[in-house]
C-alpha positions in Angstrom: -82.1 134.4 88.2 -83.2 132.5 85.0 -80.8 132.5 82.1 -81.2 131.1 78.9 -77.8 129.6 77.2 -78.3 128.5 73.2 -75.3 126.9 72.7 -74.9 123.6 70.5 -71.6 122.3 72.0 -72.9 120.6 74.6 -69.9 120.2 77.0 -70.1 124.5 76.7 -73.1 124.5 77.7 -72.8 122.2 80.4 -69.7 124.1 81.6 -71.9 127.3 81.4 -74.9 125.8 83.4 -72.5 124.6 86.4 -71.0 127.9 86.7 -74.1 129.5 86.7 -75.9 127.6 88.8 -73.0 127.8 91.3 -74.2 131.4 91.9 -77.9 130.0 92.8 -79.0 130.5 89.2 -81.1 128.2 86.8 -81.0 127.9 82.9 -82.9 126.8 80.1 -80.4 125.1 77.4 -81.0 125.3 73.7 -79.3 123.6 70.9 -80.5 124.9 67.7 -82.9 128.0 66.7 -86.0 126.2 67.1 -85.5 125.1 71.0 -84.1 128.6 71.7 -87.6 130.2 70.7 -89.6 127.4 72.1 -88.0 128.4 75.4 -88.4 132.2 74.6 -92.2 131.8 74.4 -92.5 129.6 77.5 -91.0 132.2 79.9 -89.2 135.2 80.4 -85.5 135.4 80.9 -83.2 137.6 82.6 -80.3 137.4 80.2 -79.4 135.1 77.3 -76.4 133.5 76.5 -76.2 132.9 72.7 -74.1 131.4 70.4 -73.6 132.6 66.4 -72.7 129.3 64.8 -76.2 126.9 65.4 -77.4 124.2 63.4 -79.9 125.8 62.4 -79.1 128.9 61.5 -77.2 132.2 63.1 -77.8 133.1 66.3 -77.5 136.4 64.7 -81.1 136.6 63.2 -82.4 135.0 66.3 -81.1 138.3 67.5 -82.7 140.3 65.3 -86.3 138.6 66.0 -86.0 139.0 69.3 -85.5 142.7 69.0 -88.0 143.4 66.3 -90.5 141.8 68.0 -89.9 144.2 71.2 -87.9 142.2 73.4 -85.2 143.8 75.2 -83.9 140.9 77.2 -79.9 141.2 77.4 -77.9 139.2 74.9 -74.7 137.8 76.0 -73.1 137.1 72.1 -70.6 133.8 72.3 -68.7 133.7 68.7 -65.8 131.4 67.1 -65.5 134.4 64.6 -62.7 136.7 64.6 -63.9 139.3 62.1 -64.8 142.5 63.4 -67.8 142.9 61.4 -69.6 140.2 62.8 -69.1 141.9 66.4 -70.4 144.8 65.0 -73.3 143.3 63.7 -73.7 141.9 66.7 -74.1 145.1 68.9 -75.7 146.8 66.2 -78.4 144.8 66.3 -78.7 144.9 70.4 -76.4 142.8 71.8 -75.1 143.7 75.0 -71.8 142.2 75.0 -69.8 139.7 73.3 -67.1 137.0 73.8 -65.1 135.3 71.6 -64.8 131.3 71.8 -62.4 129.8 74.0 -63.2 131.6 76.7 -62.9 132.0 80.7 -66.1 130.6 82.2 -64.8 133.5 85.5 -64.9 136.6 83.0 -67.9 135.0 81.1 -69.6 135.2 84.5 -68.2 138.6 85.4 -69.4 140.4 82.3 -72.8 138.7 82.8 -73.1 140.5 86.0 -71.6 143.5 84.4 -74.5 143.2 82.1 -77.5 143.0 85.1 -75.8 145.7 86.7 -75.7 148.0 83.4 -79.6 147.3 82.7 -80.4 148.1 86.3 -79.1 151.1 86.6 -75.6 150.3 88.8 -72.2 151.2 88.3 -70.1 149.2 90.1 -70.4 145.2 91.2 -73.1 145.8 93.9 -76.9 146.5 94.3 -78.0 148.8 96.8 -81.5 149.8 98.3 -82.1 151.4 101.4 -79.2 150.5 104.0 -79.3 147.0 101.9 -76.0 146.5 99.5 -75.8 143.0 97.6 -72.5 142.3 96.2 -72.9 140.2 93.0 -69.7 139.1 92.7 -69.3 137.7 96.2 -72.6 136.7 96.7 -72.9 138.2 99.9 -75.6 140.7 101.7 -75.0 143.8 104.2 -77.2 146.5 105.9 -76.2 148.8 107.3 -72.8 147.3 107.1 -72.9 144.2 109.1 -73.7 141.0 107.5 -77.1 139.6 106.7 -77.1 135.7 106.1 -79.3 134.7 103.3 -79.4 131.0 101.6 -78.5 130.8 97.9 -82.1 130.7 96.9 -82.6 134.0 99.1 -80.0 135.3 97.4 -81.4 134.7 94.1 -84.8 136.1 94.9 -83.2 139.0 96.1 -81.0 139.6 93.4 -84.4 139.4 91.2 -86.1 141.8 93.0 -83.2 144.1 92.9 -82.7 144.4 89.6 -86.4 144.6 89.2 -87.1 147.4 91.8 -90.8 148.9 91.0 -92.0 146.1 88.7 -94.7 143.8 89.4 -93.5 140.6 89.5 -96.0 137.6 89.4 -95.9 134.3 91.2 -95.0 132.2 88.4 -92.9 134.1 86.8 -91.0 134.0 89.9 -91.1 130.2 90.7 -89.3 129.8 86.9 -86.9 132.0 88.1 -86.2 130.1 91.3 -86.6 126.9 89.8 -86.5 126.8 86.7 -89.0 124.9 83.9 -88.2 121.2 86.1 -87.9 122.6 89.7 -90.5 122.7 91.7 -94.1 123.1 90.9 -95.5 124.3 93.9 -96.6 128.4 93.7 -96.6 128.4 97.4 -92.8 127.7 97.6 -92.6 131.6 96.0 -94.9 132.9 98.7 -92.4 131.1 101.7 -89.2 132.2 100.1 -90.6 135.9 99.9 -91.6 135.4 103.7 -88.2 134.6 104.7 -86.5 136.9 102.7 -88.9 140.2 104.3 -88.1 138.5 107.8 -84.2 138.7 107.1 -83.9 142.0 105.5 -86.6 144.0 107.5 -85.3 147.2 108.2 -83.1 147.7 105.8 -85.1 150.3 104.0 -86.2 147.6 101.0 -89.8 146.6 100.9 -91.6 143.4 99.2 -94.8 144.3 99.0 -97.7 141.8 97.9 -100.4 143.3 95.6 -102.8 140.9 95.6 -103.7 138.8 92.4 -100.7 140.6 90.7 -97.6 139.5 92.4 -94.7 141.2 93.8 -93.4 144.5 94.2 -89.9 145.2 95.6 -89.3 149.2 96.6 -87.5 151.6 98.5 -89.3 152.8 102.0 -90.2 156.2 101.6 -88.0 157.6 104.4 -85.3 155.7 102.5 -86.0 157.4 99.3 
């Protein structure tokens, strides 16, 4: 998934990345107000990690814009403050969660999943479709109960098309995702990922199906539904 951390501590942010990207995921890193909406604009994100306390300005009326202008992206809130207040300004203003500064980059990571799984529509630390179950947390892939072995980048595509079940997803919007702004360039590596991905998970009741010159589509097989 692609995950956008504004944080101006740089070792944080670092620390944040490598975590993240552990789990197969790629980031866009921000330092100030003005990065953070220049990476905004360039792509979409599946969750952003965001700091209060920029150069710049607050994170909290980057906040703000983002939700008057209609985007609904989840907002992972990183603060230094104590005062309740400013958490509640927070989450009044749509944040999804918050954290207060020092914290565990394992819980950090945990509510970030917390927060995919709320906005998809799950209850618990796995994705299910079909006979198909992902578990976030362990990174790990059954159907029907027995294993299926995908790579980390399988995994990540997945994952995307899990939490994006019935929405079109197009090709470069999807190589971002998988790759990030510096990965790799080349649309065709979305359309051999996808391949592998239907070949490994066929039968489990979870379709990919490719609308031509729109993109993607993952859904449930009717006799699943």
């Amino acid at each position: 998934m692609h995950f956008l951390i504004v944080e101006d501590t740089r070792d944080v942010a670092e620390a944040i990345e490598r975590r993240l990207e552990k789990a197969g995921h790629v980031s866009d890193r921000a330092e100030t107000l003005e990065d953070a909406w220049h990476f905004a604009a360039m792509a979409r994100h599946d969750l952003i990690v965001l700091d209060i306390n920029l150069p710049d300005g607050s994170g909290i009326a980057f906040l703000k814009r983002l939700r008057a202008e209609g985007n609904r992206v989840p907002v992972l809130v990183l603060t230094a403050r104590l005062a309740v207040n400013d958490r509640i300004d927070a989450l009044d203003l749509g944040a999804d969660d918050y954290m207060i500064k020092p914290f565990d980059l394992g819980e950090l990571e945990a509510r970030i999943r917390a927060i995919i799984r709320r906005r998809s529509g799950e209850a618990d630390r796995t994705l299910s479709a079909g006979r198909l179950t992902f578990d976030m947390a362990a990174r790990s892939v059954t159907i029907d109960g027995t294993p299926c072995e995908l790579t980390r980048r399988e995994q990540t595509l997945l994952e995307i098309f899990l939490t994006n079940r019935g929405r079109v997803l197009d090709k470069e919007d999807l190589l971002v995702r998988l790759f990030g702004h510096d990965g790799e360039k080349n649309p065709n590596a979305v359309e051999l990922y996808v391949g592998r991905l239907r070949r490994k998970i066929e039968g489990s009741g979870l379709e990919i199906k490719t609308l031509r010159g729109l993109g993607y589509q993952a859904v449930v097989a009717e006799a699943e539904a």
